[in-house]
N, C-alpha and C positions, 0 to 999 in steps of 0.2 A: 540807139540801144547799145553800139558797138562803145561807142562813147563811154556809157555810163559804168559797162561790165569793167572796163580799163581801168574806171576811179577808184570803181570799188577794189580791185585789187592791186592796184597801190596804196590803198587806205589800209588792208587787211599788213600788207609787207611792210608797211611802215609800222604800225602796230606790235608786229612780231619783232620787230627789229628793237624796235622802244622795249618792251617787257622783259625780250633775252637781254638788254642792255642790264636793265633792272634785275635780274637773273641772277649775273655776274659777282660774286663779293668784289666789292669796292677797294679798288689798289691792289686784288689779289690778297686782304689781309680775312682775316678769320669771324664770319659772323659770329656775336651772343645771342644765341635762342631766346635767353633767358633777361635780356638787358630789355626793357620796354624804348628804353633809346634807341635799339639798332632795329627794332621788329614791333610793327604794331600788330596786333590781331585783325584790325580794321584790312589789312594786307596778307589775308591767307594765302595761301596757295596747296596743294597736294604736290608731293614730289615720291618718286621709288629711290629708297636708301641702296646707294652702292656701294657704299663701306661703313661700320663703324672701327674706333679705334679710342682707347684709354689712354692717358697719360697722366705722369705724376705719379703711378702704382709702382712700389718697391718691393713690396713684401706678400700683395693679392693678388689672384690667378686673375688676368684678365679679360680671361673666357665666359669666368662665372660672374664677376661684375655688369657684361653686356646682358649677358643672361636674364639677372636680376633686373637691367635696366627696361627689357623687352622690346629693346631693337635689335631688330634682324634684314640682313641684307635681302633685297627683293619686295618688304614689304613697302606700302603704302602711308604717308605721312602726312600728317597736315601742320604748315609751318608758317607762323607760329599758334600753339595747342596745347588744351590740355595732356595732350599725352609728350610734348616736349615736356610741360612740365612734371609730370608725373615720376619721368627720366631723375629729375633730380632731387625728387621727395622720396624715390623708392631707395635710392641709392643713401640718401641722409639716414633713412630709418634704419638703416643697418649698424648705425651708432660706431663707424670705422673712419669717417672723415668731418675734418674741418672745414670745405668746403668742398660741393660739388657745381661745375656749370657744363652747359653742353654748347657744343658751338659746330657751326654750319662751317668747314674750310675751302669749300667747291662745290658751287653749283653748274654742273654742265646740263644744261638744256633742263628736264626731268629729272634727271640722277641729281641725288645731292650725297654728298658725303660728309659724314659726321663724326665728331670728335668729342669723348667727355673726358674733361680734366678734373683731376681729383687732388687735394691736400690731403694726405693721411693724417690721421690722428698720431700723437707717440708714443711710445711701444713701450712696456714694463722694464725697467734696466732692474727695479728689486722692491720690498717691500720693508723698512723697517717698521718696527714695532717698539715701541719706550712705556717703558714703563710696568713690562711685564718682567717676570726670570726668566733666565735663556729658555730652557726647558718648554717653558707656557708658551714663550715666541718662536718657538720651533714650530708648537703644534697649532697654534693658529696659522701658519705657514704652510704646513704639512695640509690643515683642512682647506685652506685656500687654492690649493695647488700652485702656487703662487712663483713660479716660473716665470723667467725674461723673456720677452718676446710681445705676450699679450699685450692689447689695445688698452692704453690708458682713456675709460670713458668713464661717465656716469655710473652706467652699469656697475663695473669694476670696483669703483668707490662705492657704489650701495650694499654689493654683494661684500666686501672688506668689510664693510662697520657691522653686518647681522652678523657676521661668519664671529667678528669680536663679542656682539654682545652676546650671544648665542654660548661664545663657551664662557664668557663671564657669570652667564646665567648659571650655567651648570655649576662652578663653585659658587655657587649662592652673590654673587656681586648682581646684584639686580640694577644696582642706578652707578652704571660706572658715566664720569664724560668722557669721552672719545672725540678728539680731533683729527680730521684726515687732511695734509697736507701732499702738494705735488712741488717738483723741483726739478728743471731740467739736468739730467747727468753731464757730468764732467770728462766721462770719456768717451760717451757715443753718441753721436747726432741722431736727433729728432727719439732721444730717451730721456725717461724722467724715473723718477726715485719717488715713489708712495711710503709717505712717513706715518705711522699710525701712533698717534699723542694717546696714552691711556691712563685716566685716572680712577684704578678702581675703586674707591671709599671702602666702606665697610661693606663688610658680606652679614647680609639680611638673615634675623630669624623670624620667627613668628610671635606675635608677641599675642594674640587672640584668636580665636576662631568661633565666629557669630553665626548659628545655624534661625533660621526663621519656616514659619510653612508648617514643623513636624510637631504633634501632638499626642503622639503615643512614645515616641521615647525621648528621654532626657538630652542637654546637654552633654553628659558627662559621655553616655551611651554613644552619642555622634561621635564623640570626638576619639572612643576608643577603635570606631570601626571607622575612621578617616586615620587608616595605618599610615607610618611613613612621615603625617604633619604632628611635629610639638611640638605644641605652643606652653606659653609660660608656666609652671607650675609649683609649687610649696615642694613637692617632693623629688624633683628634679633639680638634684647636687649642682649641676652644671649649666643650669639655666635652658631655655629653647631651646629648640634642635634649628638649626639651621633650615633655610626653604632652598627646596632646590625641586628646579619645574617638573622633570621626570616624577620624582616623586611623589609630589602632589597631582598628577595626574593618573596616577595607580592609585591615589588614595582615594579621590574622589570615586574611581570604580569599586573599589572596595567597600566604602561605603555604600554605595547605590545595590553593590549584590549582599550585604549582609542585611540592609533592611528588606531587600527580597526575600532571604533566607528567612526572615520572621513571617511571611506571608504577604507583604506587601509587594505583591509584583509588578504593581504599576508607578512603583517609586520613579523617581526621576528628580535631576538638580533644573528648574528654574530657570535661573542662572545664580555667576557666584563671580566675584568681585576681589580683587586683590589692594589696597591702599597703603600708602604708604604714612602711619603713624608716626616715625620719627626718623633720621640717620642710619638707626639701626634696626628698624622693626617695621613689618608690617601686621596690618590687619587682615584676617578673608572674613568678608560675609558668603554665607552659603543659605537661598531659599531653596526651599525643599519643597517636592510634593507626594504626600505618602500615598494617597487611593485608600483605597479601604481594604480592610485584611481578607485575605481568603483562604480558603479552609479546601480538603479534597472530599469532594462529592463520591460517586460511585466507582468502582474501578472495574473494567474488565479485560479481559486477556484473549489475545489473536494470536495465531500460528501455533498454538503448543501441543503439543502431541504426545511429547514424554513426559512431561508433568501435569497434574491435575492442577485446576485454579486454585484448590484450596491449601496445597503443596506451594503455590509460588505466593500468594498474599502473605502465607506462613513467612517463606523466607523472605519478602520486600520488607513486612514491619514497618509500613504506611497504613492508617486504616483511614476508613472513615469519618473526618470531621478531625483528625490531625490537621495542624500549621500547613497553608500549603508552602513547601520549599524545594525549590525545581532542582539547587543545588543536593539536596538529600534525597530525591527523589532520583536524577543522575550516578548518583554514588551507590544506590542502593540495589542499581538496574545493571550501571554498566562498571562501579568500580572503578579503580579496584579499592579495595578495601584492606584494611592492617589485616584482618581475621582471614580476608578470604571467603568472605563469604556473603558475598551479592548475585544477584540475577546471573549475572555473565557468566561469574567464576564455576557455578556450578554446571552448566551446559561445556565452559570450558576447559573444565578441571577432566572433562571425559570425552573426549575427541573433538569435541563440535568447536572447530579453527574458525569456522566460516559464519558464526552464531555474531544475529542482529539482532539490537533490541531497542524502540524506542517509543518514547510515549507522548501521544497524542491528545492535545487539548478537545475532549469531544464535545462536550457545552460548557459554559459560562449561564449562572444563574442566582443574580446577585451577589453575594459571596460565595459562594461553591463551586468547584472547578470541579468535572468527572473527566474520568480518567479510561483513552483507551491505550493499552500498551501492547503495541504492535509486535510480535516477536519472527522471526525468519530461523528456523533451527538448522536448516543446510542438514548436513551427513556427520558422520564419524567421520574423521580421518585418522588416520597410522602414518610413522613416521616411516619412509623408505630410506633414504640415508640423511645422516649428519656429515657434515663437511665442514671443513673451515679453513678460514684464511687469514693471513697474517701471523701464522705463528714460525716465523722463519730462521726460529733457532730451539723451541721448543719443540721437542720429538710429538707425533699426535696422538699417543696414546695417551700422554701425563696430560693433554688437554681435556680429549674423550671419557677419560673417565672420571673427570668432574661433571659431568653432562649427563643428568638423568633420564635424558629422555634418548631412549635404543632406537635402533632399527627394529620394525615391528609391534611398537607399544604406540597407544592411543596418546593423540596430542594430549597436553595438559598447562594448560595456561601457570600451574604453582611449580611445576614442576623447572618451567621454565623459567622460573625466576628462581628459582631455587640452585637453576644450574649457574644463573648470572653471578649471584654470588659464589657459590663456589671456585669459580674460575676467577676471581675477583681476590678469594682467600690465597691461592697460589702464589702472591706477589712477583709475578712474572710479566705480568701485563699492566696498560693503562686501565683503569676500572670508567674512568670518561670514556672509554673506546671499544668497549663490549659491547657487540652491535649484532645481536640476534633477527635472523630471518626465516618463520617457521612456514613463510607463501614461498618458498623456492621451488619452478618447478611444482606446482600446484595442479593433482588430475584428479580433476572434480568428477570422472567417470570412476576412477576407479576407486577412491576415496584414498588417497595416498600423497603425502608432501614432503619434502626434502627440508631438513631443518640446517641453516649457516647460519655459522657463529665467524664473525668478524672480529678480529681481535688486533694488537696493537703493544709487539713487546718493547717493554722497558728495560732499563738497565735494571738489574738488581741485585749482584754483586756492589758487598760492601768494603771499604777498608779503613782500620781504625790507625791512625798515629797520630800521638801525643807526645808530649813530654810535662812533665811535671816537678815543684818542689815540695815536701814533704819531712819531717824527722832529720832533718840536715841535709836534706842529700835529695838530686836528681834522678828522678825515676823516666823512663821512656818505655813508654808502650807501641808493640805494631800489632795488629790484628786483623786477617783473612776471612771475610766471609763469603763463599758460595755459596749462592741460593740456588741455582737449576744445575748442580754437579751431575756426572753424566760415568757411571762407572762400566757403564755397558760400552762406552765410547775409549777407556782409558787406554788400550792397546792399539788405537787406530790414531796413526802420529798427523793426521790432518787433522783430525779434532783438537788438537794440543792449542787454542786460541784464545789467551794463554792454557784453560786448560781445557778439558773434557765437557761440553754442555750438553742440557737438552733434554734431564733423567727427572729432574724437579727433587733432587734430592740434594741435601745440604750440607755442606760438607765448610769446616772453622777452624782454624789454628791463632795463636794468641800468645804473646808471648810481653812478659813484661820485666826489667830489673833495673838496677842502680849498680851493677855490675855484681864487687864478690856480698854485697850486704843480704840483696834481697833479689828472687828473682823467681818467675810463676811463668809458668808454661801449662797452655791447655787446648784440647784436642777433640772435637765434636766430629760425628756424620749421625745424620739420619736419613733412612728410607722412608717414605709414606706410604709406596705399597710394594711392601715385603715379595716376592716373587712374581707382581708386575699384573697379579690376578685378580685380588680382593685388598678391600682398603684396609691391609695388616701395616700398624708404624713399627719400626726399628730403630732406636736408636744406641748412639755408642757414644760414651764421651769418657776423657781421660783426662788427670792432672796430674803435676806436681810443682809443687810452693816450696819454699824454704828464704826464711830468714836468721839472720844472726847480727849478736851486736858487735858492733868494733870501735874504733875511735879514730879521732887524725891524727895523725903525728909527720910530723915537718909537712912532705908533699903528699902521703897518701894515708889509707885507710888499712887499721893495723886491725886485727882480732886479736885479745889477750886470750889467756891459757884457761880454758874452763868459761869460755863465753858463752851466755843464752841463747840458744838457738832451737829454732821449731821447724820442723821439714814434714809436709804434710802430702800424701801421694793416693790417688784414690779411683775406682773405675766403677763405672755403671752404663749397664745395658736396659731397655726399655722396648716391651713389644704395649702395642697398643692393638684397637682393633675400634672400628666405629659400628654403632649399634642402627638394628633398622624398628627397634623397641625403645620405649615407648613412640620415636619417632627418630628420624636420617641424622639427625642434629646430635644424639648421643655419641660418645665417646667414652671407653675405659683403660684405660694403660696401667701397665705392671712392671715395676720396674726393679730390678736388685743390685745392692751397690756395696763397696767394700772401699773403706778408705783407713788409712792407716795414717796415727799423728804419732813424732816423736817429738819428743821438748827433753831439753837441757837445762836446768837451772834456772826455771823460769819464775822461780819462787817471785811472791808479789806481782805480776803480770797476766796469769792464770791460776784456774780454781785449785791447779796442781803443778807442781813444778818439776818435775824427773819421771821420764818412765816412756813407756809403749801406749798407745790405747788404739781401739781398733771399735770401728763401725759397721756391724755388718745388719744388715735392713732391708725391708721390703716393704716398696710404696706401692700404693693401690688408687689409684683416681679414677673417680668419675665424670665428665662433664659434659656441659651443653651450651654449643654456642651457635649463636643466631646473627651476630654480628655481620653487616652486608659489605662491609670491607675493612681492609686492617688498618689502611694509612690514618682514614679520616671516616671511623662511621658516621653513621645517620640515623640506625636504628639497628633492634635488634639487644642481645645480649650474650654473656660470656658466665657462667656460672660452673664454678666445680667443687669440689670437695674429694680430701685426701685425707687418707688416714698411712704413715708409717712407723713401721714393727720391726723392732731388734726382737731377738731372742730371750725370755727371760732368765739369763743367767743365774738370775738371785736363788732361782728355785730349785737350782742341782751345788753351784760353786761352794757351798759351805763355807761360805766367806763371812765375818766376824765385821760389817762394815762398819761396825764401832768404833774399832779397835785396830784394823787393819790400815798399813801404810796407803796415802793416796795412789802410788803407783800400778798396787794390786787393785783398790778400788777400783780405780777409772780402766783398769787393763780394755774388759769388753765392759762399752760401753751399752747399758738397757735404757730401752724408751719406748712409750708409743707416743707420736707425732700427730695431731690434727687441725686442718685446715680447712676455711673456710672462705672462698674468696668471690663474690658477685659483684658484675660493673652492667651497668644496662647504659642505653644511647636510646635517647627521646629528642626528636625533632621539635624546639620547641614554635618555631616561628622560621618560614624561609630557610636559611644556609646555619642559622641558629641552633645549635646540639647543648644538651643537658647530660654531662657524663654524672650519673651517681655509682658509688661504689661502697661496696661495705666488706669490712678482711676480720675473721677471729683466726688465733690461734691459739694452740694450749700444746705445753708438752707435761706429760705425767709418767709414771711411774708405776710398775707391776708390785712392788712393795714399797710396804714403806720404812723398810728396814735401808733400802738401797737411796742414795742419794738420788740428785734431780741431774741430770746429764751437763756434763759442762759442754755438750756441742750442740749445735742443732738448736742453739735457745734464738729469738726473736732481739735482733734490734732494729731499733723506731729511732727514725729524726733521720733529718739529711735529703741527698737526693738520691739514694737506693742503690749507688752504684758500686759494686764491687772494683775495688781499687787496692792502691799500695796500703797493706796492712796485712794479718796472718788472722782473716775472719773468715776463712773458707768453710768454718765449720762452725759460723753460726748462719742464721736466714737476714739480711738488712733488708727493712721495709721503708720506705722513703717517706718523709712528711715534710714538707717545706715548710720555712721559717725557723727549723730548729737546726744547730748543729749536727752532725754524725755522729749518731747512737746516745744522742743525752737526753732522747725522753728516758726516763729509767724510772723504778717501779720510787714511791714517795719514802716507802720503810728501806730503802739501800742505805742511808746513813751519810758521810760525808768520807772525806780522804781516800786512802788507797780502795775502798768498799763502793767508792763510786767510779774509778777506773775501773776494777774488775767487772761490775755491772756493765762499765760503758764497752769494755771488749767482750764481753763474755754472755751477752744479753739478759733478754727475762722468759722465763716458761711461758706466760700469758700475755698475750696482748690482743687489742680490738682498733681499727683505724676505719673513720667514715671520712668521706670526699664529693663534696661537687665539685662540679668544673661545667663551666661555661663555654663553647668554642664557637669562634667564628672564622671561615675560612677567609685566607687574604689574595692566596693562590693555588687553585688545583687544577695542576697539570703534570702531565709526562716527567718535566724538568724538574719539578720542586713542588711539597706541597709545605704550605706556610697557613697557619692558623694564629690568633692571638687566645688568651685565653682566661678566665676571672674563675678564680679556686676559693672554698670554704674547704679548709680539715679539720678533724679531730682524731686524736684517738690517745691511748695509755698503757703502758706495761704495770703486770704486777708478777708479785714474786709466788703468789699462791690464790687459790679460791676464794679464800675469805677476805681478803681484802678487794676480790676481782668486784666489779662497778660499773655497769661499761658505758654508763651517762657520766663517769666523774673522768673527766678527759682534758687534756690542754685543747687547747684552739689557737686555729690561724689561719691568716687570711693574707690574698695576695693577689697578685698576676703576673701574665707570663707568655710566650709565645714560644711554638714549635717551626723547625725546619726540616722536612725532609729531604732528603737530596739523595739519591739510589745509590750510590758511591760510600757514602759516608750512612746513613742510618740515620736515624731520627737525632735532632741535636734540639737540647732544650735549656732556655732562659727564665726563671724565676726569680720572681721578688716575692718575700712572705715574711708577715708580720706575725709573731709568734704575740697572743696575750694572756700565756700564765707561766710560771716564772717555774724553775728546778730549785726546789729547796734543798739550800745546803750548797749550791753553784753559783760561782759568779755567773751575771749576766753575759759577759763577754767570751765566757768559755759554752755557754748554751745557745746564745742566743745568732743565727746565719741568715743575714736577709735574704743575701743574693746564692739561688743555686743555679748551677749549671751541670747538663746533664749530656752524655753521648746513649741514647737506646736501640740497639741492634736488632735486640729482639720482640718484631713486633706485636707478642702479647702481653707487651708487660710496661706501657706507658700507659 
């Protein structure tokens, strides 16, 4: 026995001896786990990992690489295995290497120690782009984030070509080819250059749109509530509209909710198909599925307490066996609405901040839908304070007191939009940044909530410099406008930045000449509330003009002895006061004004040539305006009417206006003045505005012994803007297409009788206007619109010829720029198509106007 136990353990140490031989890597060189040459599976063994370790990694942590590989020192291994392999599949999927292997570099005993070697993939040195403008190859770079460094893989290249055709799509380039090429760089190892080849063809319109499935409404019907897609049409100047995917993706929802809107609420697209019919065009088919129409069944009402059912079906104005449309049925409940006057607004127009309303499908019964409408009234609430913020140059009181709604008054849902605009009318602020919060601080115990206004001021200070040529000679204008002038601040010398702000009162100086020929200087302020209490307006404005003729002689500008000259100087003060009759929106201003004109020799240039005349007057207006901002309405309106009155002289002077010299004549100047001027703003479609505008004037006469005023008459044509010229003492109405002041009455005649018309206007006139706008940019920095205008309008010289359908016309387009520095600046092209009898063309006819408007109620 002693024998046998000896054999066996030298059989066991021979053994051992043989396996740790096998143990051993071979010459001390580096096993391949992954080589079926060096390691058969038939040859497992388990070993406990004593080390791992990476090589080959340049640029990856290779902490996080072991990580992902899921070797970890001290565990257990079976070599060779699936989980060796595994080593080298997990590490590939991370799309960062060209190859990976893992290798065994010592085996002591049990412990084995392991090593994975990695090839990096190479790294982004840049990405061009051919075939785009720099501009488009920026921004597909910019969307790319297309930074050196990253892993040139697959990935990279897939996400490159969607990120191209993605914004190819967006300008309408649907079928661009795109080549993506790699290249190793030239001045960094293991870098390459991604070249992106682009050929965009033609940018796709629509050439049809094939609807199937629908049998209650027409083709014609689909295609007008698939907003956004035209396709080809007879009346369509310009052919298809372009396809572009955003948009046809709003269309198709649009469609689906306006066939809702007709009661089909179980409409839905099928599906819908895009083809490509030629180079330049595709096809969509669109199947449709309507459901059947449904109608509203019974209606009944939950939670109401303050109103009777038969008071609230009154105000919904849904009944019975009406279209059901969830769209009008939401507008009718929660608003808001133009009038103001749905479900909500009426709970909320009276304290109820916290008022819930909504309505509940209660059965389904063939066609018929009843209706339960849930309602939650909450309390009254009152306002505790108003607060606001952002106004860090405006004082708080000129904000608050556009702000209807007090400390102590019941919330009001109109009220509060009421104040948005108002605050908006100030031109002191961003009107995109009025940002009301009437849950501030919200205590539902005691029924009381804090109302912030968030606000966001702009610059609004303007200034005007030009220069100009004119009658021979260079005119240069500079002009100062203050819009938030601060006179309560004027003696506190830190305010001086440049000057006094913060009061919302306006303050202008204006000064223009050609040196000694011609030169006008003029002087505005107004207050909007007069002792800072009630919304009383004050204004002040002052002039004085003066030109004369001269001539050149050798280097300068000579005046001879007895030259015509007009020097006109004049002042007017203005209180206003706004009305809380018939409603907040009224206004009436009073204004009295005294100007004095002298003329020299002006014979043939005006109605009179030598003497004094003097204007003394009192304007009466009334107006009402609704307009919800000034740069760029939306809605709303502007309406006024003025009537101004001189004194009637004729009725005491015992003047012989026969007979008597013009000088005496014209000394005091009699008139009454009236004016008529209404613009409304209609939303017609999205960012889409419809400006229509309608202007009369008339000036007449307390006798008819006394002539018709040579000041204060109406000229038409032009772009409206007071410039070099001595017209201060007529009104210019602006009509694009026509030159300055040559619409003129048909009976003025020809020669010198049509210069005096053209300086010296007409008693009557009527002008109509659409305008079209679309904005292009609104913001803080600039607001930018383009803009498609229809005018008309006509002067006459008296009643019996006035007509106010027999008008020139013109048409055109145009685009505005706001900039808060400068004021509103504006480009016009207008096609004037009825001709001035008795005028060349070339003297009537101005395509291009160009306009600078300061004042923003009067573009």
């Amino acid at each position: 026995m002693k024998h046998i136990f000896v054999k066996l353990a030298f059989i066991i140490f021979a053994l051992s001896v043989f396996y740790s031989a096998q143990a051993q890597t071979p010459g001390n060189r580096p096993i391949n786990l992954s080589d079926p040459d060096e390691l058969s599976y038939l040859n497992q063994k388990n070993f406990i990992i004593a080390g791992v370790d990476v090589k080959g990694v340049e640029y990856l942590d290779k902490d996080v690489l072991i990580t992902i590989s899921k070797l970890a020192v001290g565990q257990y291994i079976e070599v060779p295995s699936e989980q060796t392999a595994s080593v080298i599949k997990d590490l590939m999927a991370q799309n960062l290497f060209e190859e990976v292997q893992l290798y065994a570099t010592n085996i002591q005993g049990e412990n084995i120690f392991l090593e994975i070697r990695v090839v990096e993939r190479p790294r982004l040195a840049g990405i061009n782009v051919v075939g785009l403008k720099k501009s488009q190859a920026d921004e597909v770079r910019k969307r790319l984030n297309a930074g050196s460094g990253k892993i040139v893989n697959e990935n990279l290249l897939r996400t490159t070509r969607s990120t191209v055709e993605k914004y190819l799509r967006e300008k309408s380039f649907l079928y661009p080819d795109i080549t993506i090429t790699t290249a190793p760089d030239s001045l960094q190892a293991n870098y390459e250059t991604v070249t992106v080849n682009v050929e965009k063809n033609s940018k796709i319109k629509v050439r049809d749109v094939n609807f199937t499935g629908a049998e209650n409404f027409t083709d014609r019907q689909l295609r007008k509530f698939l907003k956004g897609v035209k396709p080809r049409a007879w009346f369509r100047i310009f052919g298809p509209g372009r396809f572009k995917e955003d948009k046809y993706l709003e269309a198709k929802e649009n469609l689906i909710a306006k066939m809702q809107d007709k009661g089909y609420r179980d409409a839905e697209i099928l599906r819908d198909s895009i083809w490509r019919y030629n180079k330049k065009r595709i096809n969509i088919d669109i199947d449709l599925y309507e459901g059947p129409r449904y109608y509203v069944g019974d209606i009944t009402w939950t939670g109401n307490s303050k109103y009777q059912d038969s008071i609230l079906n009154l105000i919904f104005g849904i009944n019975k066996g009406d279209v059901y449309s969830e769209e009008k049925i939401h507008a009718r409940l929660m608003g808001p609405t133009r009038a103001s006057d749905d479900i909500a607004a009426l709970y909320q127009n009276d304290g109820y901040l916290t008022f819930q309303i909504e309505p509940i499908i209660k059965r389904i019964s063939k066609d018929t839908i009843d209706l339960e409408i849930q309602m939650f009234e909450g309390k009254q609430y009152t306002i505790n304070n108003v607060i606001l913020k952002g106004n860090d140059v405006t004082n708080d009181r000129v904000v608050l007191r556009s702000i209807f709604l007090k400390p102590g008054m019941k919330y009001s849902r109109e009220a509060l939009v009421s104040s948005i605009r108002e605050i908006s009318q100030l031109g002191m602020f961003d009107e995109q940044k009025i940002s009301p919060n009437p849950m501030k601080n919200l205590n539902m115990e005691e029924g009381t909530t804090d109302l912030e206004f968030t606000v966001a001021e702009k610059a609004s200070d303007q200034v005007e410099l030009s220069g100009g040529y004119g009658a021979g000679q260079v005119i240069g204008t500079l002009g100062l406008n203050f819009n938030n002038f601060s006179t309560s601040n004027f003696f506190k010398k830190d305010s001086w930045k440049p000057l006094p702000r913060g009061d919302g009162q306006r303050f202008s100086i204006r000064g223009q000449t050609s040196g000694r020929r011609y030169q006008s200087y003029n002087f505005s302020f107004s207050e909007p509330w007069l002792g800072g209490k009630k919304p009383i307006y004050f204004g002040l404005n002052a002039y004085v003009s003066n030109m004369r003729e001269m001539f050149f002689q050798g280097s300068q500008w000579v005046e001879r002895e007895n030259a015509p000259f007009i020097n006109m100087h004049g002042v007017t003060a203005t209180l206003g006061k706004r009305l809380q009759w018939p409603d907040r929106y009224f206004q009436i201003n009073s204004s009295l004004s005294f100007q004095r004109y002298v003329l020299n020799n002006y014979a043939g240039l005006f109605l009179f040539a030598d003497g004094d005349s003097y204007n003394i007057n009192f304007t009466q207006e009334i107006s009402r305006n609704t307009v919800d901002a000034p740069i760029y309405p939306t809605s709303g309106s502007n309406i006024r009417l003025s009537v101004q009155l001189t004194p009637p002289y004729s009725l005491w002077n015992n003047i012989d206006y026969a007979t008597a010299p013009a000088n005496e004549v014209y000394k005091f100047v009699e008139y009454h003045k009236w004016k008529f001027d209404s613009q409304w703003y209609t939303t017609i479609a999205g960012k889409l505005v419809l400006k229509s505008q309608a202007q009369f004037g008339y000036l007449g006469m307390y006798s008819n012994q006394a002539p018709i005023s040579p000041f204060e008459r109406f000229v038409l044509g032009g772009d409206g803007m007071q410039g070099f010229d001595f017209l201060q003492g007529t009104e210019i109405i602006a009509m694009r297409g026509y030159a300055n002041g040559t619409v003129i009455p048909e009976s003025t005649g020809g020669g010198s009788a049509q210069n005096i018309a053209i300086r010296s206007g007409s008693p009557i006139y009527a002008r109509y206007q659409l305008e079209l706008r679309h904005p292009i940019m609104l913001n803080e920095q600039a607001t930018v619109f383009a803009l498609a205008f229809a005018e008309a309008g006509n002067t006459w010289n008296n009643f019996r010829e006035f007509n106010p359908f027999k008008v020139r016309r013109t048409m055109g387009i145009g685009a505005r720029i706001f900039l808060p520095i400068f004021g509103m600046l504006g480009i016009d092209y207008g096609h004037a198509f009825d001709p001035i009898p008795g005028m060349p063309e070339s003297r009537w006819r101005q395509n291009f106007t160009f306009s600078i408007i300061q004042n923003m109620g009067g573009f």
